[in-house]
C-alpha positions in Angstrom: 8.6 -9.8 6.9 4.9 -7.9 7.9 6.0 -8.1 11.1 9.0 -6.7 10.6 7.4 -4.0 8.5 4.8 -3.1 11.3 7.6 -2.8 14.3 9.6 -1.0 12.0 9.9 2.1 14.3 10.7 -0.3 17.2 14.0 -1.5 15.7 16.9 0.0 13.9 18.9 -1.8 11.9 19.3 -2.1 7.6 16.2 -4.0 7.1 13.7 -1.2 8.8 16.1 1.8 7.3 15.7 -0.6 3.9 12.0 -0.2 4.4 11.6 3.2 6.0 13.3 4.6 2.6 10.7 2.3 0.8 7.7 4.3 2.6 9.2 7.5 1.8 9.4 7.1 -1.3 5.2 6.4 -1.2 5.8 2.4 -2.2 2.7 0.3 -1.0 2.6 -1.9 1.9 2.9 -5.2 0.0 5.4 -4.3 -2.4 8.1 -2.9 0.6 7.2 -6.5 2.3 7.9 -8.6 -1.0 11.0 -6.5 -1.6 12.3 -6.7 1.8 12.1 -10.7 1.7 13.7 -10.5 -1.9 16.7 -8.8 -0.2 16.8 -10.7 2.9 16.9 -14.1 0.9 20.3 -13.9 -0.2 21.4 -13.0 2.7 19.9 -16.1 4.6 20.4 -18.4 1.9 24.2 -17.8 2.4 24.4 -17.9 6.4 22.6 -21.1 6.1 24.8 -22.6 3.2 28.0 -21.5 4.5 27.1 -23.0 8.1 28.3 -19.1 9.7 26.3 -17.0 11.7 25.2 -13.1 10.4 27.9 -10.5 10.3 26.3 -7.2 8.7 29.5 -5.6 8.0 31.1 -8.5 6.5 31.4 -6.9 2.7 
């Protein structure tokens, strides 16, 4: 998820926006990375229970 927070400008997809909002907002380095994993968890907990691959507009 640091990684993800450094190349954040590279890529554009809900995660980055998720976190670009964060740095906005003046949130610290460390607390955008442990909220981004505590939003991503869920999300890969259930593509790796339900056996499915990611669709981000599945809701």
């Amino acid at each position: 998820m640091r990684a993800a927070f450094y190349n954040r400008n590279k890529l554009e997809n809900g995660i980055t926006a998720f976190m670009e909002r964060l740095v906005e907002r003046g949130m610290r380095t460390n607390k955008i990375v442990v909220a981004s994993a505590n939003k991503a968890a869920p999300i890969i907990w259930a593509v790796l229970t339900q056996n499915t691959s990611f669709r981000p507009n599945a809701a």
